[in-house]
ZADO-1210 file (C-alpha; in nm, 4 decimals, padded with zeros to 6 digits):
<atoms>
<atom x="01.7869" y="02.2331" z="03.1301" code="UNK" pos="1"/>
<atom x="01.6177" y="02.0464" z="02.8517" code="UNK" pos="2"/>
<atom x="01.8251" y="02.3038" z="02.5787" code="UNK" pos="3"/>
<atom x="02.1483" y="02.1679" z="02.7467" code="UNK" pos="4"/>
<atom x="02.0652" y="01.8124" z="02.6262" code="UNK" pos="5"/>
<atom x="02.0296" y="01.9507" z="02.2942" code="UNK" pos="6"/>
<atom x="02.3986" y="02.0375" z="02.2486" code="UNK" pos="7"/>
<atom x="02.5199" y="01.7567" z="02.4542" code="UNK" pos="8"/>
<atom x="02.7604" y="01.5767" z="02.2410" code="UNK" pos="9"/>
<atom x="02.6503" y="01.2199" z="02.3467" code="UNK" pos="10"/>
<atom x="02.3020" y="01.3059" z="02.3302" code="UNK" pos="11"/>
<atom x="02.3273" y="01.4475" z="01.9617" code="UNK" pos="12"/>
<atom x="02.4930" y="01.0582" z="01.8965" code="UNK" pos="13"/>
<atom x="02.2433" y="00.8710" z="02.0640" code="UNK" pos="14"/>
<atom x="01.9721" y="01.0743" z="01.8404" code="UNK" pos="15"/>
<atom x="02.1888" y="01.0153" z="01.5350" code="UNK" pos="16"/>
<atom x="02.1941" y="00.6641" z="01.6063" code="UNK" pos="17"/>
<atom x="01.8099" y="00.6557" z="01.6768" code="UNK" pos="18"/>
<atom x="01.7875" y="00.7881" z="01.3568" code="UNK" pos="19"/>
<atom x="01.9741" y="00.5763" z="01.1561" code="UNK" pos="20"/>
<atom x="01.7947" y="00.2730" z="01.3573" code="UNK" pos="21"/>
<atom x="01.4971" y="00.3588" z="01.2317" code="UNK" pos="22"/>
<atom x="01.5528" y="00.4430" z="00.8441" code="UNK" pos="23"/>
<atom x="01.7735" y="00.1685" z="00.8091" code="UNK" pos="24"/>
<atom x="01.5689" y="-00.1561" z="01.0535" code="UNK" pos="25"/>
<atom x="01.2264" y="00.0060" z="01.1427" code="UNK" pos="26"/>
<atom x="01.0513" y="00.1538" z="00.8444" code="UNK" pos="27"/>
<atom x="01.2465" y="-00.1465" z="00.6022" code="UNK" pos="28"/>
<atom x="01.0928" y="-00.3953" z="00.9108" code="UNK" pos="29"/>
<atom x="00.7540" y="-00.2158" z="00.8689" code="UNK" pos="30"/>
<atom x="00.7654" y="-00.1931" z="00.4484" code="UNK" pos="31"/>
<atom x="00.8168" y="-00.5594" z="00.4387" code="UNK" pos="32"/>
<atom x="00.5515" y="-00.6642" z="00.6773" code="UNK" pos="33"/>
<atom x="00.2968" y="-00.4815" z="00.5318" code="UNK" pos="34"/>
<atom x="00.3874" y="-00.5955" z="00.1716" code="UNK" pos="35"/>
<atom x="00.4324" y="-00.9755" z="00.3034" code="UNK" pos="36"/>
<atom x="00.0468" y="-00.9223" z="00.5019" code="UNK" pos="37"/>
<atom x="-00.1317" y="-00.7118" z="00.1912" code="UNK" pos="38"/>
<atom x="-00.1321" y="-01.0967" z="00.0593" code="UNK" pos="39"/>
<atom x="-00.3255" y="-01.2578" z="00.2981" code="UNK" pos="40"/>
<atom x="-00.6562" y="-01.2036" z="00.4911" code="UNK" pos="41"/>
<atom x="-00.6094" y="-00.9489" z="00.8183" code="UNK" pos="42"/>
<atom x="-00.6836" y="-01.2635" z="01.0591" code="UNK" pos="43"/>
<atom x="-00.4017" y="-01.4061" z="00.8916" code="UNK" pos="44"/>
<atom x="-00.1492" y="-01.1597" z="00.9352" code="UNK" pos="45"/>
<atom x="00.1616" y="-01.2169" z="01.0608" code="UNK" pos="46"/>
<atom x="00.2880" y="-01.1222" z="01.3916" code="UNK" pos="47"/>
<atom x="00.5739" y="-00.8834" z="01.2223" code="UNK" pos="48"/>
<atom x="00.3446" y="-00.6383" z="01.1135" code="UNK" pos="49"/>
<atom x="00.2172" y="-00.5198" z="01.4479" code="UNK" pos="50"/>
<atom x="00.5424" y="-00.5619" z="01.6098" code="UNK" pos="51"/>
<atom x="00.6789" y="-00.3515" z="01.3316" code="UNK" pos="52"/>
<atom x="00.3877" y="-00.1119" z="01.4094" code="UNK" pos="53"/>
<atom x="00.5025" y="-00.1353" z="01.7566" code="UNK" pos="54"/>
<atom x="00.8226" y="-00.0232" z="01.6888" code="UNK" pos="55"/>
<atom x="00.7403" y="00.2820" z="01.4705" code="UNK" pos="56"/>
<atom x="00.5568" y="00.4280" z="01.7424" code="UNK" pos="57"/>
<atom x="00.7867" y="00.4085" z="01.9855" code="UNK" pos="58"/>
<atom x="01.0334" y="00.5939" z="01.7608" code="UNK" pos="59"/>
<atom x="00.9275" y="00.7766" z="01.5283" code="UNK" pos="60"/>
<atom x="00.8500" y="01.0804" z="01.7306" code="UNK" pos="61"/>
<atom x="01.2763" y="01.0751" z="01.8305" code="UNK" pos="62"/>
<atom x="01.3476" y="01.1092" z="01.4598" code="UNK" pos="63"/>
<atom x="01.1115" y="01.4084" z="01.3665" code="UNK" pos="64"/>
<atom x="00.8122" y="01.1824" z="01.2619" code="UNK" pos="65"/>
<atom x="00.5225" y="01.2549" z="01.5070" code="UNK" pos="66"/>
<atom x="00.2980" y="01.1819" z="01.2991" code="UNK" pos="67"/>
<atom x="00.4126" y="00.8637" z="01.2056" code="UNK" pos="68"/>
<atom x="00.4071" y="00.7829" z="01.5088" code="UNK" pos="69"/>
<atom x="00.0473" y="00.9264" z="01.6027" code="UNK" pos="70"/>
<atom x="-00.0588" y="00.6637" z="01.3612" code="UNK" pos="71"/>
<atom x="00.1158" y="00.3482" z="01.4290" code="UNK" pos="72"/>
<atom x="-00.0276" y="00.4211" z="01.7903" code="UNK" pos="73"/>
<atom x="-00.3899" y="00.4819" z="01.6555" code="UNK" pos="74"/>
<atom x="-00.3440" y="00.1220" z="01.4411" code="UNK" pos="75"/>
<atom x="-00.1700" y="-00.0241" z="01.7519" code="UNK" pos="76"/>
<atom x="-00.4852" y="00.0837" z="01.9771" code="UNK" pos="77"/>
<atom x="-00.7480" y="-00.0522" z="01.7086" code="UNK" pos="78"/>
<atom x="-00.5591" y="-00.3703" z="01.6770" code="UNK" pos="79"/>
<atom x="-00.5971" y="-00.4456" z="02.0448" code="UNK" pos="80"/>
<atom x="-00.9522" y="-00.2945" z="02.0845" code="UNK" pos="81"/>
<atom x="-01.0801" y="-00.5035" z="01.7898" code="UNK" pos="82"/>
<atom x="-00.8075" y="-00.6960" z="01.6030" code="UNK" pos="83"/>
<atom x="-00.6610" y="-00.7402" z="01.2805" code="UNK" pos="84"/>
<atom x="-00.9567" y="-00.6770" z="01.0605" code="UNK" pos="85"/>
<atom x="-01.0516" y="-00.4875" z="00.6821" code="UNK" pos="86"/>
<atom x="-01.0964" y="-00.1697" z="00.8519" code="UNK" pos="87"/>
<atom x="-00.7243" y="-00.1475" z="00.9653" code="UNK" pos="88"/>
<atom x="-00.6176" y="-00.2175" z="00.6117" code="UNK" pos="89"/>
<atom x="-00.6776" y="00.1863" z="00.4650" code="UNK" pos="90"/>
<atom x="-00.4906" y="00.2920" z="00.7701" code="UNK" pos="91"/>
<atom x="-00.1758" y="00.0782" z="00.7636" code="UNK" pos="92"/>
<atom x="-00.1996" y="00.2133" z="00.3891" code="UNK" pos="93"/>
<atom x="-00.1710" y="00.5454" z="00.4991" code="UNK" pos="94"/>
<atom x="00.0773" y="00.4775" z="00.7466" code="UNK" pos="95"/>
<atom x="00.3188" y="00.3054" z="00.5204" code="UNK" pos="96"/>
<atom x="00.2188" y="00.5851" z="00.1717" code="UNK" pos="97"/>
<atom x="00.3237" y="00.8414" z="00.4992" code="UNK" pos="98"/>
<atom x="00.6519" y="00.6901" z="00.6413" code="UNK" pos="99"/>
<atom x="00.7336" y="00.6631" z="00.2374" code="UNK" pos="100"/>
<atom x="00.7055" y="00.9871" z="00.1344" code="UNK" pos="101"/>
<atom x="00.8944" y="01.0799" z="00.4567" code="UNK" pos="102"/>
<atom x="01.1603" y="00.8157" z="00.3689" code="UNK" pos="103"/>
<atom x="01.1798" y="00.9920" z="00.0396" code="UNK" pos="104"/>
<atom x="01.2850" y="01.3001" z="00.1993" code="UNK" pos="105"/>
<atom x="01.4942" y="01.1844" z="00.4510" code="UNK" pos="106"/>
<atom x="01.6951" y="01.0105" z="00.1443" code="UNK" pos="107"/>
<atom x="01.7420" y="01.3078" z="-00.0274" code="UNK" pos="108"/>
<atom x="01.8349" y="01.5174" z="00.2294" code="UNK" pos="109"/>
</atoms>
């Protein structure tokens, strides 16, 4: 059943569309937070960032980024457990030197 969805015509569109959503709002939404944010101290950082966070895990695994979104869940879960704080700061790094090289790819492809 779940191989029929695969060639469904209207699925395939809703996945392209997905797609595009998230090259072309979510990882720009996410690149700017984190640049805007690397400028300030982590109790100081603005609301976009985890909201952009947010919405990179709750995507990224449509578009062929699982890992991606394993992250942005692990930062998500640390954020509430503890806050923003110094020790989320090499992670978000990863996540955003990650979703760039992936960008990178996707751009060429």
């Amino acid at each position: 059943m779940a191989s029929d969805l695969v060639d469904d015509e209207e699925w395939q569109q809703m996945l392209a569309e997905f797609n595009r959503h998230f090259w072309c709002k979510r990882a720009p939404a996410f690149f700017l937070a984190w640049s805007e944010s690397q400028q300030i101290e982590p109790a100081q950082w603005l609301p976009a960032l985890k909201l952009s966070i947010h919405g990179l895990a709750g995507v990224a695994a449509l578009v062929d980024q699982e890992r991606v979104g394993d992250m942005a869940r692990e930062i998500e879960r640390l954020w509430d457990t503890d806050g923003p704080n110094t020790a989320l700061t090499p992670l978000i790094q990863e996540l955003s030197d990650t979703l760039m090289q992936s960008k990178l790819l996707h751009d060429s492809a």
